[in-house]
Structure formats: C-alpha cells, structure tokens
N, CA, C and O atoms as CSV, one atom per row, in Angstrom:
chain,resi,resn,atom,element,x,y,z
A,1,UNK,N,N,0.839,-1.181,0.000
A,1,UNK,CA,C,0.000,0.000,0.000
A,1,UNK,C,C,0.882,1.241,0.000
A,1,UNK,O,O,2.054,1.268,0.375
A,2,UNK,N,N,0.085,2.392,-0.525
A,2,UNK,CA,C,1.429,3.504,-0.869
A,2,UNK,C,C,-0.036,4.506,-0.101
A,2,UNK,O,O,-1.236,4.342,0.118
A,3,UNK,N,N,0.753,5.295,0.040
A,3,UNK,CA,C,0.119,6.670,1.144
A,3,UNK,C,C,0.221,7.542,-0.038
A,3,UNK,O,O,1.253,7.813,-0.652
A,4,UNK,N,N,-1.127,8.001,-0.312
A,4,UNK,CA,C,-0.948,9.231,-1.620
A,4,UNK,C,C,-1.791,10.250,-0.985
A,4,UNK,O,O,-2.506,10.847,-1.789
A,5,UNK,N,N,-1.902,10.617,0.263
A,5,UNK,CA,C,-2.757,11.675,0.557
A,5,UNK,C,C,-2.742,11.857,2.281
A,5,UNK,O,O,-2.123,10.954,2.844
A,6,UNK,N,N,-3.230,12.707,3.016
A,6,UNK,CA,C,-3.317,13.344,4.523
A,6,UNK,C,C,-4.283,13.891,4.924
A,6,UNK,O,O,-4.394,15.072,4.594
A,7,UNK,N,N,-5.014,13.483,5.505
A,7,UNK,CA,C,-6.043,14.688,6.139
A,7,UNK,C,C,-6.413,14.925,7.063
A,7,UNK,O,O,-6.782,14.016,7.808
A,8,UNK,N,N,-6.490,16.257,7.453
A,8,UNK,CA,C,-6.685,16.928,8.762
A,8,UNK,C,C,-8.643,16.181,9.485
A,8,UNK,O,O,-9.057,15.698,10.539
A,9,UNK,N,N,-9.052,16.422,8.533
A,9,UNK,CA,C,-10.974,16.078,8.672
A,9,UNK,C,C,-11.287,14.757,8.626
A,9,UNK,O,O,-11.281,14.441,7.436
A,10,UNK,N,N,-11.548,13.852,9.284
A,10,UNK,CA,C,-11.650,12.448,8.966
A,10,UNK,C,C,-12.566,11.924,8.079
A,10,UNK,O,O,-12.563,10.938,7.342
A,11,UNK,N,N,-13.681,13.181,8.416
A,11,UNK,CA,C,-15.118,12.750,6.968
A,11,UNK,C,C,-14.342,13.459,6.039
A,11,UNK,O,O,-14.033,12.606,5.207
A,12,UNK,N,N,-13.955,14.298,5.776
A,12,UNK,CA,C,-12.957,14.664,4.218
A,12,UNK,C,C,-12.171,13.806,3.547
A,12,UNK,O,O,-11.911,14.078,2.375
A,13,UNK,N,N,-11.624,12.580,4.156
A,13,UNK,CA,C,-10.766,11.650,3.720
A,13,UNK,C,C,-11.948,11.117,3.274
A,13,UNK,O,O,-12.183,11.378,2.094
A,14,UNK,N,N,-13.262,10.049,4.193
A,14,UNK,CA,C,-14.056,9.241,3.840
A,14,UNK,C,C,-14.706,9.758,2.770
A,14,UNK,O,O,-15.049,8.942,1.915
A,15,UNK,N,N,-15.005,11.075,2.564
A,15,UNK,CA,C,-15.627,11.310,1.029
A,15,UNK,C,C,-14.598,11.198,0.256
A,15,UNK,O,O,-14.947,10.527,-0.715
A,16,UNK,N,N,-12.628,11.748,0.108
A,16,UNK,CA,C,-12.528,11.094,-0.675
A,16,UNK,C,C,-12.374,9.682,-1.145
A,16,UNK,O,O,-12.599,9.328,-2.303
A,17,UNK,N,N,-11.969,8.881,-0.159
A,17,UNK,CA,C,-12.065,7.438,0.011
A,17,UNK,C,C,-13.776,7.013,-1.155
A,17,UNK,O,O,-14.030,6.775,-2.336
A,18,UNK,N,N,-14.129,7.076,-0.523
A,18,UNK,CA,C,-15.910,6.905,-1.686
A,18,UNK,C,C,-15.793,7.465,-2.789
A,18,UNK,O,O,-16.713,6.992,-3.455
A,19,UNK,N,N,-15.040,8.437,-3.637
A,19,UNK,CA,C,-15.232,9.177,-4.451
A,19,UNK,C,C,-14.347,7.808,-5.538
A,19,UNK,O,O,-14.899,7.143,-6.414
A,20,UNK,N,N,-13.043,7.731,-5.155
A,20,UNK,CA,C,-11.959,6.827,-5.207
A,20,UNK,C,C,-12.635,5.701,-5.587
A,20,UNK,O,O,-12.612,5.260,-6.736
A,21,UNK,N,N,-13.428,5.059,-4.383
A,21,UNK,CA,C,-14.281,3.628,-4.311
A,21,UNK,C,C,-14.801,4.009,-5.688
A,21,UNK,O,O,-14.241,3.362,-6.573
A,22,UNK,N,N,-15.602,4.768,-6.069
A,22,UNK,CA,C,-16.779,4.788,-7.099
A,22,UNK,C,C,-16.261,4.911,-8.555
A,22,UNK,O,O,-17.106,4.912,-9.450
A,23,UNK,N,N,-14.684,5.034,-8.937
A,23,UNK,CA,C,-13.700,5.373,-9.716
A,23,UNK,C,C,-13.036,4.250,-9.908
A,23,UNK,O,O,-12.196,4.326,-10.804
A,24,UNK,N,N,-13.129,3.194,-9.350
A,24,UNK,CA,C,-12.521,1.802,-9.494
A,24,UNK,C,C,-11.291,1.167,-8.576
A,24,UNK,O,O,-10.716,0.085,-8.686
A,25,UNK,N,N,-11.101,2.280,-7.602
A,25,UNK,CA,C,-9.933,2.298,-6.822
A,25,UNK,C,C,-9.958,1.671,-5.256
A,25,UNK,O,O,-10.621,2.091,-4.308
A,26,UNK,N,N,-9.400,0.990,-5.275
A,26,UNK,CA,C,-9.366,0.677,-3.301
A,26,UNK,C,C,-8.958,0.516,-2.410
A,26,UNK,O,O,-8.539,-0.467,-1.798
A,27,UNK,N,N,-9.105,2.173,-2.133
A,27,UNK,CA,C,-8.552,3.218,-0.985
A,27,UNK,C,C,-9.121,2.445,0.467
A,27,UNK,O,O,-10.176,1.960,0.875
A,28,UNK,N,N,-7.775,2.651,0.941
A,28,UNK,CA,C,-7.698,2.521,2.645
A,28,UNK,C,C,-7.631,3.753,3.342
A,28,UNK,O,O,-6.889,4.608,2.859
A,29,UNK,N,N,-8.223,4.007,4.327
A,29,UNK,CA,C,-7.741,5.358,5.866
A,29,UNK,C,C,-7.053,5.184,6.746
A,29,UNK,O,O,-7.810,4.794,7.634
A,30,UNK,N,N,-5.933,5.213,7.181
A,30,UNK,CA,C,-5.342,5.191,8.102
A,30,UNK,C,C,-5.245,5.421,9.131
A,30,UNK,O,O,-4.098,5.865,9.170
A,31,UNK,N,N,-5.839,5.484,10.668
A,31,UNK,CA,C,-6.022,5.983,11.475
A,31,UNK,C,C,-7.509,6.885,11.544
A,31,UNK,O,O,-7.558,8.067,11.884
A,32,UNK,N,N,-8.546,6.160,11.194
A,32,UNK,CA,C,-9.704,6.762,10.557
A,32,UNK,C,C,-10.676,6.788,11.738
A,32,UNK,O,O,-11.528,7.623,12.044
A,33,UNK,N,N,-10.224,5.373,12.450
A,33,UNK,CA,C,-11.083,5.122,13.312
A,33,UNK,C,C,-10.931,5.795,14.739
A,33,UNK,O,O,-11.781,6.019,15.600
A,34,UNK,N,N,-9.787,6.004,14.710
A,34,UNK,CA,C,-8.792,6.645,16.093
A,34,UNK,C,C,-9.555,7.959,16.013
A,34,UNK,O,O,-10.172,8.355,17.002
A,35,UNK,N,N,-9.535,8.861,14.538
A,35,UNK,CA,C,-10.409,9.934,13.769
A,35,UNK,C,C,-11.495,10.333,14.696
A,35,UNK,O,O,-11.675,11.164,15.586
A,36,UNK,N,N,-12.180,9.323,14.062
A,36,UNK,CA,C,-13.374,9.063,15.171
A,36,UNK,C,C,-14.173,9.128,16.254
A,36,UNK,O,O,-15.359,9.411,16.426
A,37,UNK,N,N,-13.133,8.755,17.059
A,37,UNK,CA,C,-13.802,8.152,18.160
A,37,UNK,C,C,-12.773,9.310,19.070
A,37,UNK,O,O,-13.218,9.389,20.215
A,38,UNK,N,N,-11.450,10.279,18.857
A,38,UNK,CA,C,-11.086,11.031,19.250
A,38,UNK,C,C,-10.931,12.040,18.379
A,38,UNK,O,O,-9.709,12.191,18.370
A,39,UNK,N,N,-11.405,12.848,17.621
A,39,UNK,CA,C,-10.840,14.130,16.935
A,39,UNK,C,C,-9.532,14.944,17.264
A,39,UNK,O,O,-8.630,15.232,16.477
A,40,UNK,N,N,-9.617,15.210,18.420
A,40,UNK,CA,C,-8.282,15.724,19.212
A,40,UNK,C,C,-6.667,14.886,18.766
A,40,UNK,O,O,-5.538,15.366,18.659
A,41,UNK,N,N,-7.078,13.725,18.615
A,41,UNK,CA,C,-5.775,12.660,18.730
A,41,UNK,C,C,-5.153,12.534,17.084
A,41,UNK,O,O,-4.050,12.060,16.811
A,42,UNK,N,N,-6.166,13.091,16.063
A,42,UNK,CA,C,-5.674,13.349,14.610
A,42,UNK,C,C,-4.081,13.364,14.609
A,42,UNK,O,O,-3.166,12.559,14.783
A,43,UNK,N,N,-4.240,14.673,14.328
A,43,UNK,CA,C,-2.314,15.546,14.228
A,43,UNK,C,C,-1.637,14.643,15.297
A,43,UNK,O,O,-0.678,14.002,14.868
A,44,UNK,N,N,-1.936,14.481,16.535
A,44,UNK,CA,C,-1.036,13.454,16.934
A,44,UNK,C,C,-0.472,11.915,16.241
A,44,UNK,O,O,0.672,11.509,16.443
A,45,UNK,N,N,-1.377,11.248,15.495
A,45,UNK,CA,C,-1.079,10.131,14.908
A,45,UNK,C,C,-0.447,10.620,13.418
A,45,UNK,O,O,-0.080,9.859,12.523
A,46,UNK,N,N,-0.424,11.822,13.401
A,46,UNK,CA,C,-0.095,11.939,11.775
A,46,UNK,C,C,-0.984,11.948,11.084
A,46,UNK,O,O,-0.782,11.343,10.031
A,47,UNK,N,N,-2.446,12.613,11.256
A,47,UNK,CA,C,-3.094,12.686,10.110
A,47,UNK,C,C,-3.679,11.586,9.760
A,47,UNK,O,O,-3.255,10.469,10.055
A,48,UNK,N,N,-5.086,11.902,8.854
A,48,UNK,CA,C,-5.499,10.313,8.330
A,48,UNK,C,C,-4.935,10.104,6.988
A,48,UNK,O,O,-5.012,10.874,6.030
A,49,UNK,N,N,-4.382,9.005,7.047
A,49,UNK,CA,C,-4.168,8.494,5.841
A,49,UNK,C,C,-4.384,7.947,4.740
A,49,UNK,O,O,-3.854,6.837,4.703
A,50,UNK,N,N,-5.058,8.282,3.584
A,50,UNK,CA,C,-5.596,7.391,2.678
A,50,UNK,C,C,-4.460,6.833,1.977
A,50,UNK,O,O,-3.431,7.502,1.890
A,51,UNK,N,N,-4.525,5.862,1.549
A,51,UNK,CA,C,-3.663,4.849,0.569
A,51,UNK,C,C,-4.232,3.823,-0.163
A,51,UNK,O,O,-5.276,3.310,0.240
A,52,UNK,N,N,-3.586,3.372,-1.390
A,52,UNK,CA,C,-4.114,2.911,-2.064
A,52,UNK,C,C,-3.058,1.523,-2.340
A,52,UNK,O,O,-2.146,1.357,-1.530
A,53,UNK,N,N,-3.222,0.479,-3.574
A,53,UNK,CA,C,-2.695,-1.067,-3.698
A,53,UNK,C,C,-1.643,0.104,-4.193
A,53,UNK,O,O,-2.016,1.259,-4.397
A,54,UNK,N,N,0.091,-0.458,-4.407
A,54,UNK,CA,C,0.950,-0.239,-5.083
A,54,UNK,C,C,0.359,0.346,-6.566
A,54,UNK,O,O,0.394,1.540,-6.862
A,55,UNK,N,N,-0.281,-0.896,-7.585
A,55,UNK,CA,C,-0.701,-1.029,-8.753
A,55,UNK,C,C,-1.536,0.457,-9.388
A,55,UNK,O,O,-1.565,0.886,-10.541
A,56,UNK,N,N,-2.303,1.119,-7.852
A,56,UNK,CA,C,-3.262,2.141,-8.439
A,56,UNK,C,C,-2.241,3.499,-7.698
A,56,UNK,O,O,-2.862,4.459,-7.242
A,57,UNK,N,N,-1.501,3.498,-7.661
A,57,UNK,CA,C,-0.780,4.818,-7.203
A,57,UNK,C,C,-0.775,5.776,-7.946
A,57,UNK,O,O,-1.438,6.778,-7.676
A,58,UNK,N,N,-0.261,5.708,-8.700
A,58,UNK,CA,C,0.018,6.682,-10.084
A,58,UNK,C,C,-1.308,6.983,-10.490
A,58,UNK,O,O,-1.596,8.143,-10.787
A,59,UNK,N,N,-1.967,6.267,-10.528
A,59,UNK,CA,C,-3.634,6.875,-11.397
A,59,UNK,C,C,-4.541,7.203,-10.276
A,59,UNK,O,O,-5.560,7.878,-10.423
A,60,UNK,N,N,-4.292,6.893,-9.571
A,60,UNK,CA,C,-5.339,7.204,-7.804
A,60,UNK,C,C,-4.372,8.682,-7.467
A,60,UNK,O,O,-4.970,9.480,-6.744
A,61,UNK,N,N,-3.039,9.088,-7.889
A,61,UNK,CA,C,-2.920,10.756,-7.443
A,61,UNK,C,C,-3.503,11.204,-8.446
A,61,UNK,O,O,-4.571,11.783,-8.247
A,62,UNK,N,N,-2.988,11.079,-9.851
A,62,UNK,CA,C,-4.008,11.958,-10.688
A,62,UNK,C,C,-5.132,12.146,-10.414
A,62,UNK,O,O,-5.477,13.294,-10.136
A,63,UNK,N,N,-5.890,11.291,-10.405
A,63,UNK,CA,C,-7.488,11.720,-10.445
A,63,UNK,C,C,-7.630,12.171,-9.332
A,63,UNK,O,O,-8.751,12.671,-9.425
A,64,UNK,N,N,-7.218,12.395,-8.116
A,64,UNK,CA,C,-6.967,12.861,-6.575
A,64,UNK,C,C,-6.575,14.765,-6.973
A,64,UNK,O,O,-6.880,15.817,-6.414
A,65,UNK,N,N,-5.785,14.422,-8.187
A,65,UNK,CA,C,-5.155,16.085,-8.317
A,65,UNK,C,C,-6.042,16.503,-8.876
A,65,UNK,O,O,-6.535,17.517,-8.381
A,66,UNK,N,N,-6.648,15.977,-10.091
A,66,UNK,CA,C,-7.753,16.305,-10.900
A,66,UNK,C,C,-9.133,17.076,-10.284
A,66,UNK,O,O,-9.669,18.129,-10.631
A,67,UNK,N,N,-9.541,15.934,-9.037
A,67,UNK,CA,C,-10.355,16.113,-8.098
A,67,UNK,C,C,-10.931,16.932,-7.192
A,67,UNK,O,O,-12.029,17.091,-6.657
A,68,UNK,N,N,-8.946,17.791,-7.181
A,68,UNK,CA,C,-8.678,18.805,-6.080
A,68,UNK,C,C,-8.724,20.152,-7.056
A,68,UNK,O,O,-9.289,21.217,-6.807
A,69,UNK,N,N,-7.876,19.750,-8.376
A,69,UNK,CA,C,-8.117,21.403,-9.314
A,69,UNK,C,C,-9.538,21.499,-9.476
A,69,UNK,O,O,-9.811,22.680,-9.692
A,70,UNK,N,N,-10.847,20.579,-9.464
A,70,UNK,CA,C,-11.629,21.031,-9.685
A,70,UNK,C,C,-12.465,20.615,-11.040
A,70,UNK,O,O,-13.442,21.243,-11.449
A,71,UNK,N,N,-11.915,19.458,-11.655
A,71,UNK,CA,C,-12.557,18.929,-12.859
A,71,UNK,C,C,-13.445,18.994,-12.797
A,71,UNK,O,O,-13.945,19.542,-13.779
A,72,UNK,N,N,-14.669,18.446,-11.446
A,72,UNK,CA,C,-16.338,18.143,-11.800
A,72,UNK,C,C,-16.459,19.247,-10.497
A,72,UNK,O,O,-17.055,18.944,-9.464
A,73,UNK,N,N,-15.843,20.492,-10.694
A,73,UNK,CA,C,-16.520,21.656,-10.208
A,73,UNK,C,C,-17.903,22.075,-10.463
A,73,UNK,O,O,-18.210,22.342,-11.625
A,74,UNK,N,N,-18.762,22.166,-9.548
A,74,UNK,CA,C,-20.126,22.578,-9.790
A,74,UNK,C,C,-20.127,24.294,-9.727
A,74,UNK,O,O,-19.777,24.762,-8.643
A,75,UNK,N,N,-20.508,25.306,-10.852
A,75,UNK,CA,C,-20.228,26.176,-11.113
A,75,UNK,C,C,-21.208,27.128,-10.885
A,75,UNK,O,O,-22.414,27.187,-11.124
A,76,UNK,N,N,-20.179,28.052,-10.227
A,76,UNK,CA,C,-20.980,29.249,-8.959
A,76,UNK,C,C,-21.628,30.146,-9.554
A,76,UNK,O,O,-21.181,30.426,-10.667
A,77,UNK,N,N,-22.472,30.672,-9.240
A,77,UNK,CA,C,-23.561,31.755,-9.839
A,77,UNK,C,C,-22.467,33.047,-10.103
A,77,UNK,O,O,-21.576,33.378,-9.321
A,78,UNK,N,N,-22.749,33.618,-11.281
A,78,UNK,CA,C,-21.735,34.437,-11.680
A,78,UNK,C,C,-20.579,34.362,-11.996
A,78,UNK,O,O,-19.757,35.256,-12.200
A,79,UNK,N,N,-20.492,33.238,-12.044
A,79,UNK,CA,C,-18.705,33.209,-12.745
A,79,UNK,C,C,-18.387,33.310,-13.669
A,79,UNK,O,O,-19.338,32.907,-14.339
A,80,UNK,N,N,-17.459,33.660,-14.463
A,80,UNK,CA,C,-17.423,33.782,-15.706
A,80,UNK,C,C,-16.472,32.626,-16.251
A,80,UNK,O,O,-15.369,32.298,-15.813
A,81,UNK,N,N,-17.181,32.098,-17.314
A,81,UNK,CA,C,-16.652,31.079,-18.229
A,81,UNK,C,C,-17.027,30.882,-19.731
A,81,UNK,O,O,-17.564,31.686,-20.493
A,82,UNK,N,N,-16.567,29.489,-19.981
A,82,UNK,CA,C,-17.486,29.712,-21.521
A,82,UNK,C,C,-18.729,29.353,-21.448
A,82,UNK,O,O,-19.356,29.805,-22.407
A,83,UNK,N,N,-19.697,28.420,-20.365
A,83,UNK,CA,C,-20.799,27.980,-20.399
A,83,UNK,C,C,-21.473,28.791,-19.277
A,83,UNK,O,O,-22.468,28.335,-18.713
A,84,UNK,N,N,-20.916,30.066,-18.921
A,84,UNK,CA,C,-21.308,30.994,-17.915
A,84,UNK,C,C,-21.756,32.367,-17.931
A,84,UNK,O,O,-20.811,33.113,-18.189
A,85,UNK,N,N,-22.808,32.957,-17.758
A,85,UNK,CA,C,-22.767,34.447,-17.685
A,85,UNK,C,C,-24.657,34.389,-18.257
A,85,UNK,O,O,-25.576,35.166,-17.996
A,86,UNK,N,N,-24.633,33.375,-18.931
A,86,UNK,CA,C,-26.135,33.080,-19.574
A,86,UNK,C,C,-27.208,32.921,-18.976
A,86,UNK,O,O,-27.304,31.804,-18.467
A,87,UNK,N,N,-28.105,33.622,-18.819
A,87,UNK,CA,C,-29.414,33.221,-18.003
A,87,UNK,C,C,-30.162,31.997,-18.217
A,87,UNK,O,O,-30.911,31.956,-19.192
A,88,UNK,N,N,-30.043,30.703,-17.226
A,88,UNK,CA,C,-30.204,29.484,-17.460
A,88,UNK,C,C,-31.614,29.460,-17.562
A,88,UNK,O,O,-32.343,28.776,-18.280
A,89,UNK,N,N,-31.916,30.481,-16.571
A,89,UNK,CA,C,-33.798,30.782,-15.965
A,89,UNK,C,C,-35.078,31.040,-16.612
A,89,UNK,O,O,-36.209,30.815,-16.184
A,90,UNK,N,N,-34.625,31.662,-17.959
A,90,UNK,CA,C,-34.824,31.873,-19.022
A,90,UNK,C,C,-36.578,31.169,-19.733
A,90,UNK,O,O,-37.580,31.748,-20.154
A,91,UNK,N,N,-36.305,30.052,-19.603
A,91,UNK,CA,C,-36.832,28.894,-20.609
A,91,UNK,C,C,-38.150,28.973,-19.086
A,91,UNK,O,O,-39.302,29.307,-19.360
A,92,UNK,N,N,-37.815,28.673,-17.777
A,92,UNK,CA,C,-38.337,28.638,-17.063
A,92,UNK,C,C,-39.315,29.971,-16.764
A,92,UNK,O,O,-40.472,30.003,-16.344
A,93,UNK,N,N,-38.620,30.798,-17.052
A,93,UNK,CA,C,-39.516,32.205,-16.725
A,93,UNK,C,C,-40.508,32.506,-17.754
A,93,UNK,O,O,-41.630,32.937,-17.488
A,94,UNK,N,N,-40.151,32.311,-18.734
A,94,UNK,CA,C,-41.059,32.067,-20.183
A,94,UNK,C,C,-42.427,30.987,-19.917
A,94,UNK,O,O,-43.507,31.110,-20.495
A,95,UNK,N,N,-42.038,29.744,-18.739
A,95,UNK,CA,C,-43.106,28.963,-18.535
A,95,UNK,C,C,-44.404,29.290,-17.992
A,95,UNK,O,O,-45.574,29.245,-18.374
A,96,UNK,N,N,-43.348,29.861,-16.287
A,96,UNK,CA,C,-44.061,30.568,-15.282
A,96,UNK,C,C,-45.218,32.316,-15.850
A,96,UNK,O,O,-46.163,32.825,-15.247
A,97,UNK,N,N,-44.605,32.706,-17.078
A,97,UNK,CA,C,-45.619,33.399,-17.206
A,97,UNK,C,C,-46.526,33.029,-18.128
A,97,UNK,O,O,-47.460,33.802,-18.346
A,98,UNK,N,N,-46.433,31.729,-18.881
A,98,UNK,CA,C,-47.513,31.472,-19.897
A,98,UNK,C,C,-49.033,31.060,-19.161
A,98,UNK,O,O,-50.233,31.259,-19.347
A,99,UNK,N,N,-47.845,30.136,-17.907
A,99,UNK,CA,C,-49.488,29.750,-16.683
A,99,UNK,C,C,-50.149,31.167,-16.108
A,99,UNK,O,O,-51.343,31.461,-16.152
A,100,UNK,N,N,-49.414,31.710,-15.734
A,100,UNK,CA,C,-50.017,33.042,-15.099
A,100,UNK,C,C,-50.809,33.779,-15.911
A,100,UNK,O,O,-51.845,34.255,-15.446
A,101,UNK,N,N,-50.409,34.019,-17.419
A,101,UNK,CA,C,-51.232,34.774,-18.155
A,101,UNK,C,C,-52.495,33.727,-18.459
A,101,UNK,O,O,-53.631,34.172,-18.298
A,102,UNK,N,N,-52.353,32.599,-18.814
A,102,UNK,CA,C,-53.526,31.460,-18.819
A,102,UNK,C,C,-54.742,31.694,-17.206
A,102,UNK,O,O,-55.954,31.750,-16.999
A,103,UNK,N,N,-53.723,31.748,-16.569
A,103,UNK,CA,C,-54.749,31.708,-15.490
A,103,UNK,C,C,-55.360,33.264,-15.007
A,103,UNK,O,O,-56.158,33.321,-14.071
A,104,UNK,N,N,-54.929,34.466,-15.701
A,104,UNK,CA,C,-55.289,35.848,-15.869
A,104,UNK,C,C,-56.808,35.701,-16.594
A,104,UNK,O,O,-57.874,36.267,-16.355
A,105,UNK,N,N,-56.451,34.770,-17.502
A,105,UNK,CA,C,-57.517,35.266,-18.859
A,105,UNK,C,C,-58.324,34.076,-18.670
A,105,UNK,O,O,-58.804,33.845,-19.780
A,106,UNK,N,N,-58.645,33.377,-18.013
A,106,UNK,CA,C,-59.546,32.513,-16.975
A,106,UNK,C,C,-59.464,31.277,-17.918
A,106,UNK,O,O,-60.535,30.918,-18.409
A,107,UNK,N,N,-58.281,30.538,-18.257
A,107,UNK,CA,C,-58.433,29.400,-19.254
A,107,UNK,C,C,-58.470,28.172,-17.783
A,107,UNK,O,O,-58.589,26.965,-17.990
C-alpha cells in the first residue's frame, strides 16, 4: 500500500475514500477510526491516511489532483466562463408566465 494523501478532517478523507471507491480504486484510511472516536488525537497520529494497492498509485494521485483542481466543479452563480454568464432561468420564466397569463384570462 502507498500513502498518496493526509487529512486533517476524517469525513474529508471518507468522502474522498468513496469518491476513489466509485472510480474503481481501493482506498484505505489510516487511522480513521482513532479519527473518530477522538478528533483531538488526529495531528497526533499523523493525520489520516488514505492509501491505495501499489498497482493504483500513479492513477489514484491523478485523479486525486484532478479532483482537487476542480474537474467536476459545480459552477458558482456568476462566474465567468465559456458555459457561464447566460441566463439558465430563461426557458423557465417564459413557462411561469404562460401559466399566469392562462390563469389571468380565466383558461
């Protein structure tokens, strides 16, 4: 097993641990349980440790780095990008007043 990661939050490891799991990978925690059942005792043991088989090292940091720049970033109101700045609401607001005017004019 190779140690490709540290974390201060013990549920921050376990989501990434699951994220990992759901990616084909199978990640261990290190001191997860200690985590647990003492929060305080973390930084003393060194942090939790996720690690992975030898075999998935190399492709378990990438997608770990990938993960962390933000690949399946869910994208914040106002940001600017190329699929950003566009009023999504649009199609919806166009709905909300076709009922309202329907229900104005007594259909």
């Amino acid at each position: 097993m190779i140690e490709i990661a540290r974390f201060a939050d013990v549920y921050e490891a376990e989501i990434v641990a699951s994220r990992l799991r759901a990616d084909g990978f199978t990640p261990t925690l290190g001191g997860a349980e200690h985590a647990r059942a003492d929060p305080f005792i973390v930084q003393a043991l060194g942090w939790v440790r996720l690690s992975v088989p030898d075999g998935e090292a190399i492709t378990a940091r990438a997608r770990l780095a990938a993960l962390r720049g933000g690949v399946e970033a869910i994208p914040v109101e106002g940001e600017v990008g190329p699929d950003r700045g566009r009023d999504r609401t649009l199609p919806a607001k166009f709905t909300l007043g076709a009922i309202l005017l329907a229900f104005l004019a007594g259909r």
